[in-house]
Backbone as JSON, one array per atom type, in Angstrom:
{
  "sequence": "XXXXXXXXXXXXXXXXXXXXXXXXXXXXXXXXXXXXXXXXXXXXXXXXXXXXXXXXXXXXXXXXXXXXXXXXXXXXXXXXXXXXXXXXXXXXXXX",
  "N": [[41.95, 56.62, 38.2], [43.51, 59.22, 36.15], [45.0, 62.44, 36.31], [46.0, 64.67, 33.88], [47.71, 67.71, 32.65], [45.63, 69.68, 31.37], [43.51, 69.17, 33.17], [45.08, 69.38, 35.78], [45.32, 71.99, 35.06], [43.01, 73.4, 35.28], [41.8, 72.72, 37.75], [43.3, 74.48, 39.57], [42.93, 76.81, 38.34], [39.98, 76.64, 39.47], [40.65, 76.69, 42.16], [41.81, 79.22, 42.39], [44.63, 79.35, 42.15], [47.57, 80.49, 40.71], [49.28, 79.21, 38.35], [52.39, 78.15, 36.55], [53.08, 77.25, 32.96], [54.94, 75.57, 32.83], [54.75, 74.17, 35.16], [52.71, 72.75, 35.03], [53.1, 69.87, 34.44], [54.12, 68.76, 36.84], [52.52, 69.28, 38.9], [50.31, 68.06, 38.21], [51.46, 64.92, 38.57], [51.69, 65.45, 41.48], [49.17, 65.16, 42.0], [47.91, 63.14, 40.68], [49.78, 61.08, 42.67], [48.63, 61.96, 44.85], [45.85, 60.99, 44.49], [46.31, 58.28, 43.95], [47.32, 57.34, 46.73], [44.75, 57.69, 48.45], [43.0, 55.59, 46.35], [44.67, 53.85, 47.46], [44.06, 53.94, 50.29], [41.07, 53.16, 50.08], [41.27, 50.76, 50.03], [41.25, 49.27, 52.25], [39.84, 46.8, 54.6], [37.79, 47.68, 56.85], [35.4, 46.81, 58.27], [33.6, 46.58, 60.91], [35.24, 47.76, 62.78], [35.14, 50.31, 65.03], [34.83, 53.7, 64.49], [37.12, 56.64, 65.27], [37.86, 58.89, 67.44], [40.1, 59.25, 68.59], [43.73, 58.87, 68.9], [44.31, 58.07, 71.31], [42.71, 56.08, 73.83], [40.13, 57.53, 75.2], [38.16, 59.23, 77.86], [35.46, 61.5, 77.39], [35.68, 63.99, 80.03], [32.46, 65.59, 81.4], [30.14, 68.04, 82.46], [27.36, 68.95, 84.6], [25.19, 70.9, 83.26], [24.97, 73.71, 84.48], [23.3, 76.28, 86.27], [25.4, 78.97, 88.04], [25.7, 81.22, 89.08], [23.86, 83.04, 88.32], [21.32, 85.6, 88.39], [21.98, 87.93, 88.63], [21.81, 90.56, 87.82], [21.7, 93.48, 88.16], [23.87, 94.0, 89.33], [25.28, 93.51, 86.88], [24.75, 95.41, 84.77], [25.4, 97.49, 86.57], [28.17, 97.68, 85.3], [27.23, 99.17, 82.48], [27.22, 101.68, 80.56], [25.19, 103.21, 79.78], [22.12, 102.07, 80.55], [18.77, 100.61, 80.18], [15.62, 99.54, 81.0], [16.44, 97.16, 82.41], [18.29, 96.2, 80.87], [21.47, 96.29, 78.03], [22.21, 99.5, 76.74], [22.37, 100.89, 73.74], [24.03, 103.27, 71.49], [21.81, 104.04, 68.36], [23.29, 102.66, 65.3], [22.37, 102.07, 62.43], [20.41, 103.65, 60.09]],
  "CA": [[41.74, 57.95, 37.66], [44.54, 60.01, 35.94], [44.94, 63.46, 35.8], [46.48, 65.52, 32.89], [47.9, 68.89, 32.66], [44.68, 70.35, 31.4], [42.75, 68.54, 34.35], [45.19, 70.15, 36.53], [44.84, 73.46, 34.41], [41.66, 73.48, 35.93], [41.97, 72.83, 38.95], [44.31, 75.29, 40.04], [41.95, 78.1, 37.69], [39.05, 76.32, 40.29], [41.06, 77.15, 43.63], [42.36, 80.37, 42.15], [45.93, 79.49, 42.22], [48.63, 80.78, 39.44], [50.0, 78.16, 38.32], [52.79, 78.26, 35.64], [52.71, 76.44, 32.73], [55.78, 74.75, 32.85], [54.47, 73.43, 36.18], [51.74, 71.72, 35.3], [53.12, 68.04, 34.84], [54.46, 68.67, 38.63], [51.32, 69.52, 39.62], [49.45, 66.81, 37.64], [52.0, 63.92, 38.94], [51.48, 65.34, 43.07], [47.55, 64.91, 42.15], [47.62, 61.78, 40.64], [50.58, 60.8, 43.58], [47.53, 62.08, 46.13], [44.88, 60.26, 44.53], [46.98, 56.68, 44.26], [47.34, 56.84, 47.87], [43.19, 57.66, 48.26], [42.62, 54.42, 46.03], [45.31, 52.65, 48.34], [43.27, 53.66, 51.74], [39.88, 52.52, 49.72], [41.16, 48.86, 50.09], [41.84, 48.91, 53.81], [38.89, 46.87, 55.17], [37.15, 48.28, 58.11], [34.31, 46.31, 58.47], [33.46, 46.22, 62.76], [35.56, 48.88, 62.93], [34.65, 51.68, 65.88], [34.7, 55.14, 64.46], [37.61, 57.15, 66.88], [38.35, 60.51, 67.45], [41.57, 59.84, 68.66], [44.51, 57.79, 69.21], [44.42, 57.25, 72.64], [40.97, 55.58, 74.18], [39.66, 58.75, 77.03], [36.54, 59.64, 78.12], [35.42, 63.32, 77.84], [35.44, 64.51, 81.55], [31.15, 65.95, 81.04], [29.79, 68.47, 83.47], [26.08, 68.88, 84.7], [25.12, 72.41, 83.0], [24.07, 74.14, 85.93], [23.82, 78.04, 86.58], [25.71, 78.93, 89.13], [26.34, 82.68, 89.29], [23.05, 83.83, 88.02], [20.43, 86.45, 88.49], [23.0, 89.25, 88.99], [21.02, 91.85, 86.37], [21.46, 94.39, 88.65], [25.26, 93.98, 89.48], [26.04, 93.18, 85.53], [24.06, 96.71, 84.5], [26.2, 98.82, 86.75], [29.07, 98.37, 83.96], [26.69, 100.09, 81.68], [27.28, 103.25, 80.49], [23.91, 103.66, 79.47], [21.3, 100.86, 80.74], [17.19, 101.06, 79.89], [14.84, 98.41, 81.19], [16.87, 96.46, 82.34], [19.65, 96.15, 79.47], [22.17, 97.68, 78.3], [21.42, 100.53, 75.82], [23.78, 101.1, 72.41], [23.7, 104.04, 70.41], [21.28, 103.44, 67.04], [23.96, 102.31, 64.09], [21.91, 102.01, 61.9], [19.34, 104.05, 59.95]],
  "C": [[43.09, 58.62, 37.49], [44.21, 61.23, 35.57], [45.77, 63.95, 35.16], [46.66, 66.9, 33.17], [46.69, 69.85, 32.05], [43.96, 70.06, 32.49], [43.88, 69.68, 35.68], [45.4, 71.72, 36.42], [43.59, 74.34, 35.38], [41.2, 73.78, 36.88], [42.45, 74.02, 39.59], [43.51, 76.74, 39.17], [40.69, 77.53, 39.06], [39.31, 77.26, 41.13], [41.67, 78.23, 43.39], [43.95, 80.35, 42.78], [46.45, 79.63, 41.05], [49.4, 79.76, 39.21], [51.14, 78.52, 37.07], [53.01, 76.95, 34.23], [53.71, 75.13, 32.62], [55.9, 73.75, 34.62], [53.66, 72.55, 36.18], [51.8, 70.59, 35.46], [53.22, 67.95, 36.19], [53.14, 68.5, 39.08], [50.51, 68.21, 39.4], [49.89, 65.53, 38.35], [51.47, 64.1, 40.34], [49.62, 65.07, 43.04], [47.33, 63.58, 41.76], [49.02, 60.79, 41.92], [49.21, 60.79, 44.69], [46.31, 61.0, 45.54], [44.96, 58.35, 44.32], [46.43, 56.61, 45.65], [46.05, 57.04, 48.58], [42.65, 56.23, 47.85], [43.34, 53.58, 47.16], [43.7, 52.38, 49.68], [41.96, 53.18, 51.25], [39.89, 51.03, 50.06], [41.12, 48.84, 50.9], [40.23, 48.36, 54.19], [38.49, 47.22, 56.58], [35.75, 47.94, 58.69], [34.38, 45.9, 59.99], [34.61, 46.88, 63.06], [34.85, 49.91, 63.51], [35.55, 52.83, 65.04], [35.32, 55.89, 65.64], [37.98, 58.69, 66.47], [39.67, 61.36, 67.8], [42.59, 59.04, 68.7], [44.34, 56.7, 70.42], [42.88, 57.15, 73.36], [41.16, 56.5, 76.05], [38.25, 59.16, 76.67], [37.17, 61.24, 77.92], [35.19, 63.64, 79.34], [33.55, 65.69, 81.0], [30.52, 66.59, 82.51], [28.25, 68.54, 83.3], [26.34, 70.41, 84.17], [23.86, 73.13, 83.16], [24.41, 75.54, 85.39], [23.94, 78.01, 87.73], [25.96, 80.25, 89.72], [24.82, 83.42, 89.05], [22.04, 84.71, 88.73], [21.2, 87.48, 89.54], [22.74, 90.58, 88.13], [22.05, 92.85, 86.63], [23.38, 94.8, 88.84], [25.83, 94.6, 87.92], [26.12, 94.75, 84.19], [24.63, 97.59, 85.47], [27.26, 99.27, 86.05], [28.69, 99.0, 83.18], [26.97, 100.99, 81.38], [25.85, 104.07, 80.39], [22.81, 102.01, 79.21], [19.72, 101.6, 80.54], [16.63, 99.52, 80.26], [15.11, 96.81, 81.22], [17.87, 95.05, 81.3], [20.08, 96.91, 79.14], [21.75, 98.37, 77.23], [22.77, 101.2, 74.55], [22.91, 101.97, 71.56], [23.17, 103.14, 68.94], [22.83, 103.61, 65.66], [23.92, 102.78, 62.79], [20.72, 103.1, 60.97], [18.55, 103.97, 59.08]]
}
């Protein structure tokens, strides 16, 4: 696939960038430059290939997700400025 200075006309009207027009071959060459090296990585086979997330092979450290602090209402509702039935209470916004 090659792109042309109207193709990257386009583009760049797409992503709402100004482009000038004496830029466009630039532009056109770093897009077809990016999409060479796209076709390159297409050849690389990867067949039995693991899927990684990172360079280096680590576990996630994974906690049990416990409550450990809870049923403090009563504590959490004295910051209130203004609490009602057990919550806190915010002027209406809205109308």
């Amino acid at each position: 696939m090659s792109i042309d200075t109207e193709t990257a006309r386009r583009v760049a009207k797409l992503a709402r960038i100004r482009v000038e027009d004496d830029a466009l071959p630039g532009l056109a060459q770093e897009f077809n430059a990016i999409l060479g090296f796209i076709e390159q990585l297409s050849e690389v086979d990867v067949d039995g290939i693991e899927p990684m997330t990172s360079v280096t092979p680590q576990r996630l450290f994974r906690r049990d997700d416990l409550v450990t602090d809870g049923d403090q209402q009563d504590k959490v509702l004295e910051n209130a400025p203004d609490a009602r039935e057990g919550f806190f209470a915010v002027p209406k916004v809205v109308e």
